[in-house]
Structure formats: C-alpha cells, structure tokens
Biopython code that builds the backbone (N, CA, C, O; Angstrom):
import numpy as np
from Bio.PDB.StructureBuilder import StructureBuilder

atoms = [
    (1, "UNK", "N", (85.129, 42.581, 157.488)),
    (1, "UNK", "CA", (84.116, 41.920, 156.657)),
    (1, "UNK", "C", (83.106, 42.945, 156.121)),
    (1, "UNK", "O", (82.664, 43.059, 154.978)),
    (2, "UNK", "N", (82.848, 43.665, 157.230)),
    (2, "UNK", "CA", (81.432, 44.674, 156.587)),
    (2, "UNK", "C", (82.529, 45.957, 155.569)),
    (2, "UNK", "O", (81.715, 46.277, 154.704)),
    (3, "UNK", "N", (83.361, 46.480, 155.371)),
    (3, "UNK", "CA", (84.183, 47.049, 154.810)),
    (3, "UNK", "C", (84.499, 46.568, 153.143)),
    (3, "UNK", "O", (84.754, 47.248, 152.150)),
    (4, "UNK", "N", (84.327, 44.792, 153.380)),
    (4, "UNK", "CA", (84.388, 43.829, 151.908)),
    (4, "UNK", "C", (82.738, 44.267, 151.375)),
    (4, "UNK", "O", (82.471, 44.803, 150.299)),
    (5, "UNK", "N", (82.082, 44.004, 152.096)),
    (5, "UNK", "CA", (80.723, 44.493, 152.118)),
    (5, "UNK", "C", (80.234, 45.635, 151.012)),
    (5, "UNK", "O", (79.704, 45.571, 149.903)),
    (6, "UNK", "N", (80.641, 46.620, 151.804)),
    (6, "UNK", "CA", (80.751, 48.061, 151.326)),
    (6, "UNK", "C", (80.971, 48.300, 150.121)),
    (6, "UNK", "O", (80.428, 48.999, 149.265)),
    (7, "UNK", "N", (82.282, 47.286, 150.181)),
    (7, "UNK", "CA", (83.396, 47.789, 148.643)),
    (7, "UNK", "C", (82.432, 47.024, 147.639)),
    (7, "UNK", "O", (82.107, 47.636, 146.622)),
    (8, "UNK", "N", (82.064, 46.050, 147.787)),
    (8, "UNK", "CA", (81.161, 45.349, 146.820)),
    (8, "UNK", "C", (80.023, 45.849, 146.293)),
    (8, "UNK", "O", (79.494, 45.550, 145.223)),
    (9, "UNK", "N", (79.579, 46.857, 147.351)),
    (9, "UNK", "CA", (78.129, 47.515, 147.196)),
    (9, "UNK", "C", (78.195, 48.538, 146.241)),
    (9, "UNK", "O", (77.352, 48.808, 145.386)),
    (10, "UNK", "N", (79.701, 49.304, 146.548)),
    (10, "UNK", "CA", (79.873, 50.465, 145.454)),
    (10, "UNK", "C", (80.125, 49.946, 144.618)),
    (10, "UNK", "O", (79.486, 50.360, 143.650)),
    (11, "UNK", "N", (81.191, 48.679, 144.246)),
    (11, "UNK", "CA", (81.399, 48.317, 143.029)),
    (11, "UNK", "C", (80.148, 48.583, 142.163)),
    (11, "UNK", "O", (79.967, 49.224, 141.127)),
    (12, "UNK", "N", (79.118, 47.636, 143.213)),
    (12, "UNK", "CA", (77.616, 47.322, 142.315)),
    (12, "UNK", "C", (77.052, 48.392, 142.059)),
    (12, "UNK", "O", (76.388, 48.541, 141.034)),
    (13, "UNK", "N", (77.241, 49.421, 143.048)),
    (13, "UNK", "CA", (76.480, 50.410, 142.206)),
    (13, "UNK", "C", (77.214, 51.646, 140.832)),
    (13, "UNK", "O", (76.860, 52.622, 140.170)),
    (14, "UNK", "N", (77.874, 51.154, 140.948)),
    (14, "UNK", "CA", (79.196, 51.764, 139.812)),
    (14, "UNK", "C", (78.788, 51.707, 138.826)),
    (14, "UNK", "O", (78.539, 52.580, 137.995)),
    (15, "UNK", "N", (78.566, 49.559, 138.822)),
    (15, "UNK", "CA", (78.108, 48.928, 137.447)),
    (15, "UNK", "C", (76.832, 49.712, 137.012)),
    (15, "UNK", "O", (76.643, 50.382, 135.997)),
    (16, "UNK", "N", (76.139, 49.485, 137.901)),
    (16, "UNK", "CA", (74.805, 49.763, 137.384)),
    (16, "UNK", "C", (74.140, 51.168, 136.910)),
    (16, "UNK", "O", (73.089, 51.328, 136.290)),
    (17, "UNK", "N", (75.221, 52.304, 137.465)),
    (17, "UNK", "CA", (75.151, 53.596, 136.898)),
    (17, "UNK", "C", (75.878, 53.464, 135.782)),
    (17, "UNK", "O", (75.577, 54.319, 134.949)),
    (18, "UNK", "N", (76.652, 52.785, 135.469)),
    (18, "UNK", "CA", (77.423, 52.263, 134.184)),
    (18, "UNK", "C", (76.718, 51.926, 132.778)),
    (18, "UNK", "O", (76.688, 52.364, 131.628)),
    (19, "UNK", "N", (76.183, 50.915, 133.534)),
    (19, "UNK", "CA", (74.759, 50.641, 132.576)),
    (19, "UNK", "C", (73.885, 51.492, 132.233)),
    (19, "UNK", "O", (73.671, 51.453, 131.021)),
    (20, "UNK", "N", (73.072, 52.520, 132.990)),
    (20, "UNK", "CA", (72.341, 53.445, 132.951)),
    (20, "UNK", "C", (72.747, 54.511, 132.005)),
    (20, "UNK", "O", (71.984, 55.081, 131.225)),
    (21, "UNK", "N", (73.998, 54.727, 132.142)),
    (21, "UNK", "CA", (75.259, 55.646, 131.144)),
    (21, "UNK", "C", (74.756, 55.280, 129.965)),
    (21, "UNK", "O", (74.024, 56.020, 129.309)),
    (22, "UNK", "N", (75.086, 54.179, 129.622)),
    (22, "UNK", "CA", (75.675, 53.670, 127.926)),
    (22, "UNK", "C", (73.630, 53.504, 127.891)),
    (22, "UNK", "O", (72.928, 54.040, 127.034)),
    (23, "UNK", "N", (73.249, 52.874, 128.737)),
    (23, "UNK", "CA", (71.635, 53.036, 127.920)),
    (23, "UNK", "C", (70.758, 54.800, 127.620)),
    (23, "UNK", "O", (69.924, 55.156, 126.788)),
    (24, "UNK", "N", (71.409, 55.478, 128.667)),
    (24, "UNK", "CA", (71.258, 57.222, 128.540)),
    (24, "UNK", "C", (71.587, 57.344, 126.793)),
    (24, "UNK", "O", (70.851, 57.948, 126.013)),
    (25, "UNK", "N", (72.552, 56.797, 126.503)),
    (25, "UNK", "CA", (73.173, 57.040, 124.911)),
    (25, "UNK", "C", (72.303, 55.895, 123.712)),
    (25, "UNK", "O", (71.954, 56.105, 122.550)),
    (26, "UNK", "N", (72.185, 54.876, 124.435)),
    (26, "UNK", "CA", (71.679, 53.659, 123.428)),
    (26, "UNK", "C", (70.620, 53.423, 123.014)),
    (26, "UNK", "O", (70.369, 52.753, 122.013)),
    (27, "UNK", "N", (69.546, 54.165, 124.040)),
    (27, "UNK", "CA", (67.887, 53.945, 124.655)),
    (27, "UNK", "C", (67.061, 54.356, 123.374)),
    (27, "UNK", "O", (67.655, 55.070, 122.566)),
    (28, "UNK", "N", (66.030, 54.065, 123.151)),
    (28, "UNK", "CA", (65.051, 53.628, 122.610)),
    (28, "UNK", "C", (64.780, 52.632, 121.742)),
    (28, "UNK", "O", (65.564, 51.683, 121.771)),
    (29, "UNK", "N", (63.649, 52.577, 120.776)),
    (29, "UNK", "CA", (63.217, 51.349, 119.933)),
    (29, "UNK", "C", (64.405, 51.329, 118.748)),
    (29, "UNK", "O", (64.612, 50.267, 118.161)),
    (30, "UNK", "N", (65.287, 52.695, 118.361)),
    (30, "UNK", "CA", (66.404, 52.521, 117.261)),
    (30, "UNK", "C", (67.748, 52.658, 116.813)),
    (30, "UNK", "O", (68.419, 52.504, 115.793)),
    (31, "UNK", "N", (67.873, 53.052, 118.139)),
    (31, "UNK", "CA", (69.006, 53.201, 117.882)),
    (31, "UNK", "C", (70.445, 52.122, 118.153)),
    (31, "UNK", "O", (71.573, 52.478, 117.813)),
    (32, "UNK", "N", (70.204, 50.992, 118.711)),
    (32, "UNK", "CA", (71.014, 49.647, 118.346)),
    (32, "UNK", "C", (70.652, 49.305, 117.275)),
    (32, "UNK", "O", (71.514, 48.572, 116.790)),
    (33, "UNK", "N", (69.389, 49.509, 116.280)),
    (33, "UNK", "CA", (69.043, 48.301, 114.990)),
    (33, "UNK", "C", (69.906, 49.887, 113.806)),
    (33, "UNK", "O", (70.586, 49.580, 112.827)),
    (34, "UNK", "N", (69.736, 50.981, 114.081)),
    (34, "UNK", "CA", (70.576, 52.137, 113.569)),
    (34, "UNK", "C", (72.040, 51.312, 113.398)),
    (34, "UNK", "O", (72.297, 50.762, 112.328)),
    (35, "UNK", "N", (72.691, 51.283, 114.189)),
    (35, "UNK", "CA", (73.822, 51.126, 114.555)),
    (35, "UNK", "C", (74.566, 49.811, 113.951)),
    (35, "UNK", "O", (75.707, 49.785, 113.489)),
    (36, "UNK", "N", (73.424, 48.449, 114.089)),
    (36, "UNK", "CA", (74.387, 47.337, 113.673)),
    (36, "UNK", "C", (73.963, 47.731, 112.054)),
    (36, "UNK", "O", (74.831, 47.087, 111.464)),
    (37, "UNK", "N", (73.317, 48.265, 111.196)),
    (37, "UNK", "CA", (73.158, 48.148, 110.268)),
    (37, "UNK", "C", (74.186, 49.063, 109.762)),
    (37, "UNK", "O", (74.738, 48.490, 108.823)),
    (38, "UNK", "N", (74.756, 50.357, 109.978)),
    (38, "UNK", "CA", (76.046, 50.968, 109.676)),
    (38, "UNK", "C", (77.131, 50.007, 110.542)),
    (38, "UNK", "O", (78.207, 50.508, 110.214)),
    (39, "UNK", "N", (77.303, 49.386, 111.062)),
    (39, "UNK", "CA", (78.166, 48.296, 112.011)),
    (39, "UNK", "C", (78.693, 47.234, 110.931)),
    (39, "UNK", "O", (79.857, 47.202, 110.530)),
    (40, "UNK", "N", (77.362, 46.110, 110.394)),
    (40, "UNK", "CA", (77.914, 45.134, 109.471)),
    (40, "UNK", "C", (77.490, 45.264, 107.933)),
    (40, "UNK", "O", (77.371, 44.389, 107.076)),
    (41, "UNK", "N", (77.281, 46.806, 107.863)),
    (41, "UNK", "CA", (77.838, 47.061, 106.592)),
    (41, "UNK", "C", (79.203, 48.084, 106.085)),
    (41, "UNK", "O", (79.659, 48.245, 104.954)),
    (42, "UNK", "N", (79.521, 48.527, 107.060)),
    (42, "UNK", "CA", (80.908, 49.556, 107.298)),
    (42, "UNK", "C", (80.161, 50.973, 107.075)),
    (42, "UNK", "O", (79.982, 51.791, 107.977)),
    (43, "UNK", "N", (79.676, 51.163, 105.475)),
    (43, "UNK", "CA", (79.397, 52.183, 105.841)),
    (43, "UNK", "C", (78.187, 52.166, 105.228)),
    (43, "UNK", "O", (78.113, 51.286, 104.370)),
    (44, "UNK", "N", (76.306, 53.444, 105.494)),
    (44, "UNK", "CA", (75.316, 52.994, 104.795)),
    (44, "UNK", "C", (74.981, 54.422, 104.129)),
    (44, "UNK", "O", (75.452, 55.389, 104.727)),
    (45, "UNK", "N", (74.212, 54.685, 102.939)),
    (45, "UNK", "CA", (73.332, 55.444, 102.515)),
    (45, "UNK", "C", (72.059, 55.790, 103.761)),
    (45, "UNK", "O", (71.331, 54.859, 104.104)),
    (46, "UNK", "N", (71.915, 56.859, 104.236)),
    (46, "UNK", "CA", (70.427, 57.232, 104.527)),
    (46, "UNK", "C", (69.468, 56.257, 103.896)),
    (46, "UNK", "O", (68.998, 55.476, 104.723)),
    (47, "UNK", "N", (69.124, 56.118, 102.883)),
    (47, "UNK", "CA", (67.949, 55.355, 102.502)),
    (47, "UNK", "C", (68.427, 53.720, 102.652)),
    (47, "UNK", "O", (67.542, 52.891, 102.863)),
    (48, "UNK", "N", (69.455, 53.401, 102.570)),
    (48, "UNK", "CA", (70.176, 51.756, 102.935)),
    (48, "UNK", "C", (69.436, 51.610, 104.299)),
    (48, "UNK", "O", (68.446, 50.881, 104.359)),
    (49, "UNK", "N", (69.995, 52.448, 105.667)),
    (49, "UNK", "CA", (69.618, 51.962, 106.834)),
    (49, "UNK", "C", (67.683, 52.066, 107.051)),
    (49, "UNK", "O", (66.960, 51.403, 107.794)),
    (50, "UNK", "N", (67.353, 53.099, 106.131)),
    (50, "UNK", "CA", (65.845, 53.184, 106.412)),
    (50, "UNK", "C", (65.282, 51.483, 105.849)),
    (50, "UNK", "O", (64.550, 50.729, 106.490)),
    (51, "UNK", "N", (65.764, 51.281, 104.767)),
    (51, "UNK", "CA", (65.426, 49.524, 104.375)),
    (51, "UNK", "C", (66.100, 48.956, 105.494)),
    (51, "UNK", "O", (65.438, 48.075, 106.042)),
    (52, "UNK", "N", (66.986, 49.141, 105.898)),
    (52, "UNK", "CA", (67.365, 48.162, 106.949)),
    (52, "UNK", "C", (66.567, 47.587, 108.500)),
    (52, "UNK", "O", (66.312, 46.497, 109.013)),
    (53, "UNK", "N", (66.365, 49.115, 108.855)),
    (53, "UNK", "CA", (65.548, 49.037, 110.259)),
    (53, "UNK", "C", (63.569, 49.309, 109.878)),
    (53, "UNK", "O", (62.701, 50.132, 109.589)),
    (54, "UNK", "N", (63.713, 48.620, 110.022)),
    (54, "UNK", "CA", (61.919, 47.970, 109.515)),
    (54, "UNK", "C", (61.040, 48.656, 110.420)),
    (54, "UNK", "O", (60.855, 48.249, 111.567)),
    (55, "UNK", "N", (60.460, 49.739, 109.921)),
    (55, "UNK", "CA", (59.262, 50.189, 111.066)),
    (55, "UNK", "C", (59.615, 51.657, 110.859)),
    (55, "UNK", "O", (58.671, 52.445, 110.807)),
    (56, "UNK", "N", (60.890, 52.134, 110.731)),
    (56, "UNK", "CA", (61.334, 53.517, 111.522)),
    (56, "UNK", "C", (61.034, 54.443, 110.002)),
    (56, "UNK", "O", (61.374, 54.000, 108.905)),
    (57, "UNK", "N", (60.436, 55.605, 110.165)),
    (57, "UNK", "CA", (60.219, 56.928, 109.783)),
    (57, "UNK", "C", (61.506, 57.477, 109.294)),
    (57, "UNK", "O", (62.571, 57.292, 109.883)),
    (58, "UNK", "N", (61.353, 58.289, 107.992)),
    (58, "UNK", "CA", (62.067, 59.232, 107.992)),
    (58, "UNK", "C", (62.820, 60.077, 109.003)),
    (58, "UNK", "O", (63.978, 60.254, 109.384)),
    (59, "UNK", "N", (61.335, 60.601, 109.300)),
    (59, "UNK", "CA", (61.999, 62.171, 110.431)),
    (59, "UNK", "C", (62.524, 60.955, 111.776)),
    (59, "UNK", "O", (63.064, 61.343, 112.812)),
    (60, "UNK", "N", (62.361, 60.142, 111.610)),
    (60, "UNK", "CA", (62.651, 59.127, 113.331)),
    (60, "UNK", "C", (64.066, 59.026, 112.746)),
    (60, "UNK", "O", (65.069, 59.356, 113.380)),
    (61, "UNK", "N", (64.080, 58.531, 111.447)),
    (61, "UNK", "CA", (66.197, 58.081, 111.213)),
    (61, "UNK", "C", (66.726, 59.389, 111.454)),
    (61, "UNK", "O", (67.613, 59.573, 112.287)),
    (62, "UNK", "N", (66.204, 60.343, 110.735)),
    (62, "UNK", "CA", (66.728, 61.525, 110.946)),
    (62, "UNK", "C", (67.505, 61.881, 112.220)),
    (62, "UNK", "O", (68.709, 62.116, 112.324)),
    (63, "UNK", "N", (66.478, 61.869, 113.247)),
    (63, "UNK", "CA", (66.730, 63.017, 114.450)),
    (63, "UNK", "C", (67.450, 61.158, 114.993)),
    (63, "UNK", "O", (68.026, 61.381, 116.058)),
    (64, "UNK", "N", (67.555, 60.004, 114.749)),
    (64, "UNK", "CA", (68.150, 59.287, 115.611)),
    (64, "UNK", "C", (69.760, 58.958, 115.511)),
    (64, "UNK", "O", (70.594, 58.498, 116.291)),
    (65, "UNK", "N", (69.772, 59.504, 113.934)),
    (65, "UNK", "CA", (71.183, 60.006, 113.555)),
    (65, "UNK", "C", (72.008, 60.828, 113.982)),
    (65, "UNK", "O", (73.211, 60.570, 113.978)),
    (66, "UNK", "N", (71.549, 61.895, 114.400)),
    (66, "UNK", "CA", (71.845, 63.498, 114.486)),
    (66, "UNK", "C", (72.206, 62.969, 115.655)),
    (66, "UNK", "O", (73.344, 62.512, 115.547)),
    (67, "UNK", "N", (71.669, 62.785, 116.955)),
    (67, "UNK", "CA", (71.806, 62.070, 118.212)),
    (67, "UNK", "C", (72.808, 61.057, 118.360)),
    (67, "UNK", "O", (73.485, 61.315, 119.356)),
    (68, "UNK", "N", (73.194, 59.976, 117.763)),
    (68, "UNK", "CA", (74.322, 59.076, 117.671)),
    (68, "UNK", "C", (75.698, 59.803, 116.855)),
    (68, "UNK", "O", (76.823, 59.305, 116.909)),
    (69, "UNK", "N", (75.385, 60.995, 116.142)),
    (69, "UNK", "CA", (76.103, 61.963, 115.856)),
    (69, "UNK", "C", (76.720, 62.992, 116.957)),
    (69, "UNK", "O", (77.922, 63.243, 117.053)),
    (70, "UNK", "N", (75.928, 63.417, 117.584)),
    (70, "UNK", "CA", (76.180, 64.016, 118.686)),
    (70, "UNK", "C", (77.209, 63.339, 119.524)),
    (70, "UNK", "O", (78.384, 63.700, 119.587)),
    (71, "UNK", "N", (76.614, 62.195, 120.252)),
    (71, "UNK", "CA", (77.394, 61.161, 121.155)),
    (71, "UNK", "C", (78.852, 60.190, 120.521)),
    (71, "UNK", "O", (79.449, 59.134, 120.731)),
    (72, "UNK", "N", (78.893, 61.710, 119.403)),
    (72, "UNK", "CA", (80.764, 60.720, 118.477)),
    (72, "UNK", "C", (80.536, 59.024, 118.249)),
    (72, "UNK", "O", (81.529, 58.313, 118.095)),
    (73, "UNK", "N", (79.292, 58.495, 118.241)),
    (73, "UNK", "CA", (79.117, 57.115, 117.534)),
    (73, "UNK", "C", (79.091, 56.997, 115.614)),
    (73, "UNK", "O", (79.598, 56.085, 114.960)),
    (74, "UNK", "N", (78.549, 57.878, 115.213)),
    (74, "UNK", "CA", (78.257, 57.965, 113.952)),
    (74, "UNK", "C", (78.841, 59.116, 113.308)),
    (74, "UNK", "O", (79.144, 60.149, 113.904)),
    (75, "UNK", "N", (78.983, 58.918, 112.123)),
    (75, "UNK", "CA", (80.372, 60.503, 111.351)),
    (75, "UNK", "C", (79.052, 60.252, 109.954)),
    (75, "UNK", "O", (78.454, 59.288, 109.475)),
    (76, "UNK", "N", (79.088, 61.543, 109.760)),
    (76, "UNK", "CA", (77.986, 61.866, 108.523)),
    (76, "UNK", "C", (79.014, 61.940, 107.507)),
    (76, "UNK", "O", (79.948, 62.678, 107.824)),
    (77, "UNK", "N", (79.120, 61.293, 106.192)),
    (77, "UNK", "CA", (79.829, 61.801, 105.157)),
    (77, "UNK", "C", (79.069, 62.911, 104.299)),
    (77, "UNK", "O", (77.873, 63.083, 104.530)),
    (78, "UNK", "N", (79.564, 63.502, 103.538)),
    (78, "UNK", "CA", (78.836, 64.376, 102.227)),
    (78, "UNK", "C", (79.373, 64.175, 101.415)),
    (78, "UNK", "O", (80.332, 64.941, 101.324)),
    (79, "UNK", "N", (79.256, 62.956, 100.067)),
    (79, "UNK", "CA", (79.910, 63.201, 98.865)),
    (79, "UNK", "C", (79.878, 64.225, 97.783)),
    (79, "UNK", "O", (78.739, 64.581, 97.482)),
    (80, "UNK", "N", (80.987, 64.862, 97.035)),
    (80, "UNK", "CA", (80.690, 65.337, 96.198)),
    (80, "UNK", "C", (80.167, 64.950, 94.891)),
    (80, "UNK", "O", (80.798, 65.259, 93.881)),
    (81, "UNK", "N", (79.092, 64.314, 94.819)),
    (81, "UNK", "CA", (78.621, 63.380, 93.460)),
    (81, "UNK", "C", (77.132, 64.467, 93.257)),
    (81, "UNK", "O", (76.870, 65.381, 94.038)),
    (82, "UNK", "N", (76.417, 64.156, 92.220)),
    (82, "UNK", "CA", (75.253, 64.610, 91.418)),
    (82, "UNK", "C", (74.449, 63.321, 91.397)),
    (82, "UNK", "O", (74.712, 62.340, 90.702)),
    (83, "UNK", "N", (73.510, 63.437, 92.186)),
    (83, "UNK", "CA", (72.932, 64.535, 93.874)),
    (83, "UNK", "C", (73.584, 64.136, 94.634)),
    (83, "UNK", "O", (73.980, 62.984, 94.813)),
    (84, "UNK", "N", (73.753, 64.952, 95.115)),
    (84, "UNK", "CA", (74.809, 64.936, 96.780)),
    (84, "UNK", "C", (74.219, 63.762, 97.425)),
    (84, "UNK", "O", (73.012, 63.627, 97.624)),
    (85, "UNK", "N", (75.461, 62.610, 97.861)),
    (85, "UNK", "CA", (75.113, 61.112, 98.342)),
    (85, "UNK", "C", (75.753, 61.463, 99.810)),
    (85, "UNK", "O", (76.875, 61.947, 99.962)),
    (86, "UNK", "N", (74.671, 61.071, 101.059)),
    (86, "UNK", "CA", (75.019, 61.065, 102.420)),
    (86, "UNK", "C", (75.661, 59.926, 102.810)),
    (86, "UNK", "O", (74.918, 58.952, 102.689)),
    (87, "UNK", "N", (76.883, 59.624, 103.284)),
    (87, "UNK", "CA", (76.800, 58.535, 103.538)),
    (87, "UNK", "C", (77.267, 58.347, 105.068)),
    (87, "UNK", "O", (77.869, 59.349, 105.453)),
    (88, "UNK", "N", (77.154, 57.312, 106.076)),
    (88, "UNK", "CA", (77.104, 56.956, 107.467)),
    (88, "UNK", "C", (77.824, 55.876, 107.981)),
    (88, "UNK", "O", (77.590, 54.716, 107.643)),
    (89, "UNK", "N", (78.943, 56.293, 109.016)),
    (89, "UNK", "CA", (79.895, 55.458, 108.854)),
    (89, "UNK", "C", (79.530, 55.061, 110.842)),
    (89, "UNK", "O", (78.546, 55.346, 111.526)),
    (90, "UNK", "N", (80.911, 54.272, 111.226)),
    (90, "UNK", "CA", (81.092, 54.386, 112.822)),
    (90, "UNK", "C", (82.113, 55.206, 112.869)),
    (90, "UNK", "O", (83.083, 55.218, 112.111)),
    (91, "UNK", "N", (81.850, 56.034, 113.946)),
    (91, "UNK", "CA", (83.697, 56.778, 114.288)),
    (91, "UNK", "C", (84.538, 55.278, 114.809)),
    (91, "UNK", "O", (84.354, 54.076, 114.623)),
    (92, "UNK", "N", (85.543, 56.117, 115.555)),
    (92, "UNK", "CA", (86.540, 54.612, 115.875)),
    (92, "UNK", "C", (85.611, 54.063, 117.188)),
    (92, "UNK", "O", (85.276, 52.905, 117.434)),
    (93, "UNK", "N", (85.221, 55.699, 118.182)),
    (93, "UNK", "CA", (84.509, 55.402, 118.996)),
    (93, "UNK", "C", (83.409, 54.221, 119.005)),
    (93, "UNK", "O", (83.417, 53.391, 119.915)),
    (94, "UNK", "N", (82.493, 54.176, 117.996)),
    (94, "UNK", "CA", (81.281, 53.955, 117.634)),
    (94, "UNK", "C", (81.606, 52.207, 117.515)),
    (94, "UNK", "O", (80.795, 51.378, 117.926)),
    (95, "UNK", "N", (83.116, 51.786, 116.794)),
    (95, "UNK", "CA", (83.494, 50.798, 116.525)),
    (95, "UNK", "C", (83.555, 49.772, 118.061)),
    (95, "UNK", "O", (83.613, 48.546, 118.155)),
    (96, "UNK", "N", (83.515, 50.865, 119.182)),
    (96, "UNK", "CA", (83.798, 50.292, 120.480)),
    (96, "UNK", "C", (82.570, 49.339, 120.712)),
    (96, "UNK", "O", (82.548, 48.452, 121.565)),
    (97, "UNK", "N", (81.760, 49.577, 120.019)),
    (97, "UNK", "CA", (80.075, 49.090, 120.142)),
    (97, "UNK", "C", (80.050, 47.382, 119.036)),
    (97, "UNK", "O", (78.954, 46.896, 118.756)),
    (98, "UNK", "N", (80.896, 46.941, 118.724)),
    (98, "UNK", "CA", (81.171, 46.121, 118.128)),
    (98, "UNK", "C", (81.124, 44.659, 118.511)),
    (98, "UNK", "O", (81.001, 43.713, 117.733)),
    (99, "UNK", "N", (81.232, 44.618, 119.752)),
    (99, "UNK", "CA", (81.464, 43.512, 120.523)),
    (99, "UNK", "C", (80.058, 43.250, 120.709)),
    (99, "UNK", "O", (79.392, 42.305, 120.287)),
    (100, "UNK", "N", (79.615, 44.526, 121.613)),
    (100, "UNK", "CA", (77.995, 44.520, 122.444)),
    (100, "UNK", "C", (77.154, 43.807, 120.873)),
    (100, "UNK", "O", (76.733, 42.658, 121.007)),
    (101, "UNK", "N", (76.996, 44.310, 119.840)),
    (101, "UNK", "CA", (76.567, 44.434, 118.735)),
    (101, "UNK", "C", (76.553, 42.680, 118.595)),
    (101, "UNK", "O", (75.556, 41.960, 118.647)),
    (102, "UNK", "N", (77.522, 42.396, 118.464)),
    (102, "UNK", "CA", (77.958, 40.950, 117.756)),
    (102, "UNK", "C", (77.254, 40.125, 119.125)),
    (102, "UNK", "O", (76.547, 39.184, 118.764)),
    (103, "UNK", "N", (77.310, 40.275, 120.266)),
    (103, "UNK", "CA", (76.945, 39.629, 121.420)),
    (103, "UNK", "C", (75.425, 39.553, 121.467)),
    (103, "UNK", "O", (74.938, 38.464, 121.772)),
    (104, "UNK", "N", (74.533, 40.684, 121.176)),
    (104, "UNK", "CA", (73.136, 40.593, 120.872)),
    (104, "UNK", "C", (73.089, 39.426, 120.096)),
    (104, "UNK", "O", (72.789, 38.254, 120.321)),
    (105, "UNK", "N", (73.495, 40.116, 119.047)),
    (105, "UNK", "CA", (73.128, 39.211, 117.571)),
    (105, "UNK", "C", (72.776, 38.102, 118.010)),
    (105, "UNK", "O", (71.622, 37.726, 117.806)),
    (106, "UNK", "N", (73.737, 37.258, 118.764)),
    (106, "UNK", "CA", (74.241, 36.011, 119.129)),
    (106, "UNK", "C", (72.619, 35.631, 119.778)),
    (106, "UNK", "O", (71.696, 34.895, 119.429)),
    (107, "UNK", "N", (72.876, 36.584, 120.911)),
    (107, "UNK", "CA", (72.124, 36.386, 121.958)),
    (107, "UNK", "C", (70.455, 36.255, 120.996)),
    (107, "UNK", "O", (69.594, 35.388, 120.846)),
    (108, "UNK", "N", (70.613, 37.218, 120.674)),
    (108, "UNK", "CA", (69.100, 37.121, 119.765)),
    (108, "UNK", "C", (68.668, 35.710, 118.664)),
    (108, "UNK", "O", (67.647, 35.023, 118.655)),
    (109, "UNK", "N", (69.530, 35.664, 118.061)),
    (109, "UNK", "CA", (69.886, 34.265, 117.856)),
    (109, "UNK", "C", (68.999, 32.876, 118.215)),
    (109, "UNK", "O", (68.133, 32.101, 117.809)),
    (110, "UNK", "N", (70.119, 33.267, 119.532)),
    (110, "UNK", "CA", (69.659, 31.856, 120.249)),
    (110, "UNK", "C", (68.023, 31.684, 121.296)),
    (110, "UNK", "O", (67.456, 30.641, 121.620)),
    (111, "UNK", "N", (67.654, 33.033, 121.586)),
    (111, "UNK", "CA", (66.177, 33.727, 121.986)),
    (111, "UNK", "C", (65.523, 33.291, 121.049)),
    (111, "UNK", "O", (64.483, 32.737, 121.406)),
    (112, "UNK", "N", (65.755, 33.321, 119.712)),
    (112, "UNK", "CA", (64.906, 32.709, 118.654)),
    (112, "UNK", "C", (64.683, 31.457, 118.682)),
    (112, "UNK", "O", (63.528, 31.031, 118.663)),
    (113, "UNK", "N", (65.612, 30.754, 118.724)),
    (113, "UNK", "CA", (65.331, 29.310, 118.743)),
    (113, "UNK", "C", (64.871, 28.742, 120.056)),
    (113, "UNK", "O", (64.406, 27.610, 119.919)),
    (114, "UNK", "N", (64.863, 29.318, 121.622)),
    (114, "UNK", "CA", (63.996, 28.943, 122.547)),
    (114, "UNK", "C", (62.532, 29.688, 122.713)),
    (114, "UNK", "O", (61.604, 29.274, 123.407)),
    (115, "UNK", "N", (62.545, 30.777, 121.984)),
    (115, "UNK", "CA", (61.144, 30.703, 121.891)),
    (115, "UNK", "C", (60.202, 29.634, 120.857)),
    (115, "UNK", "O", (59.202, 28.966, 121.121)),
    (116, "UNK", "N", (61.046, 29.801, 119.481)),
    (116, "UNK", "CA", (59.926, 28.724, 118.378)),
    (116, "UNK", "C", (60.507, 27.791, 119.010)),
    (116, "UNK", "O", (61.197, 27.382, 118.076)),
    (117, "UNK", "N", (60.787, 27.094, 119.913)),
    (117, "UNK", "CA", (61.471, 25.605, 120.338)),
    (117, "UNK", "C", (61.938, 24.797, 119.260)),
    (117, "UNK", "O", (61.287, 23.804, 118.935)),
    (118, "UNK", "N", (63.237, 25.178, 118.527)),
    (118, "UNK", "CA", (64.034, 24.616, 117.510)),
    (118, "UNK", "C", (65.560, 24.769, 118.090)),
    (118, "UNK", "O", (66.516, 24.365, 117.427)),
]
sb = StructureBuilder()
sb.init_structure("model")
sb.init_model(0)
sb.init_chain("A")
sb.init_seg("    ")
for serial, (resi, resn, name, xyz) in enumerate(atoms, 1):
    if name == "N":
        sb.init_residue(resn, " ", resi, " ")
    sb.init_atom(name, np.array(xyz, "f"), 0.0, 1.0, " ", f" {name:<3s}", serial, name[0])
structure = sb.get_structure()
C-alpha cells in the first residue's frame, strides 16, 4: 500500500514539475495572448499581433518573440517585398499549443459569463 503511495507521489510530482516546465516557456503577461493571435490567424505581420495584444510595447513584442523563437514555438519569416514584410508563423512544434490555446479560450469564455452573471 505505502509503495501505491509513493508511486502516486512521484507521479504528482512529475506533473507538477511538468507544469512548471511548459510555464518556464509560457510565463508572463504575453506570451499566450502572442501566441493565440499567430495561432487563429495562421500567420501575423509584427504590427497585426501588436493590434492584437492590447497593452504590449514594441520593444515588449520584440524581445517576447525572439524568446518564443528561441523555444522552436514561433518561425520568423522575411519576405522579399519593398519594404521588407516580417511575417510570424507557429512551427509544427508551436502548433502543439493548439489545444491548450482553444481550451483557455473556452475556459475564458465561460469565466466571463460567471463573473458578469449571464
């Protein structure tokens, strides 16, 4: 019994360094509202996601790009057009975030309607 115990305990703590993982990569105020906005539009302009995520800075999209770049979530394009157009896609990786993404939404959603009580 104490052995079932055990195994359960590591499981739990598995999860929860698990969690800690993907929030090490996900963490702060922008980088999920970054993400679903290149997410449910496929792919965005630099200045698309700055209209998109309401609040965030230049130099903040910047360096929060470069970072979800880093962690193989986000692929920078460079078109060859006049002026050079950036554009911001998901890797396939990044696509893995798709579910979590759609599950907020949801979740946020429905947080809305029990807070205004509708």
């Amino acid at each position: 019994m104490e052995e079932i115990i055990c195994s359960a305990n590591d499981k739990n703590k598995k999860q929860i360094m698990a969690v800690h993982d993907a929030m090490d990569v996900l963490n702060g105020k922008w980088k999920i509202s970054i993400i679903s906005s290149v997410c449910y539009y496929n792919q965005r302009r630099f200045s698309d996601i700055l209209n998109d995520v309401q609040g965030i800075s230049n130099k903040m999209l910047s360096k929060e790009l470069k970072e979800l770049e880093m962690n193989k979530l986000v692929k920078r394009n460079v078109l060859d057009t006049q002026p050079v157009t950036v554009m911001y896609q998901l890797t396939e990786y990044g696509k893995t975030l798709q579910t979590i993404i759609d599950t907020l939404a949801d979740w946020g959603t429905e947080h809305r309607k029990v807070i205004i009580g509708k």
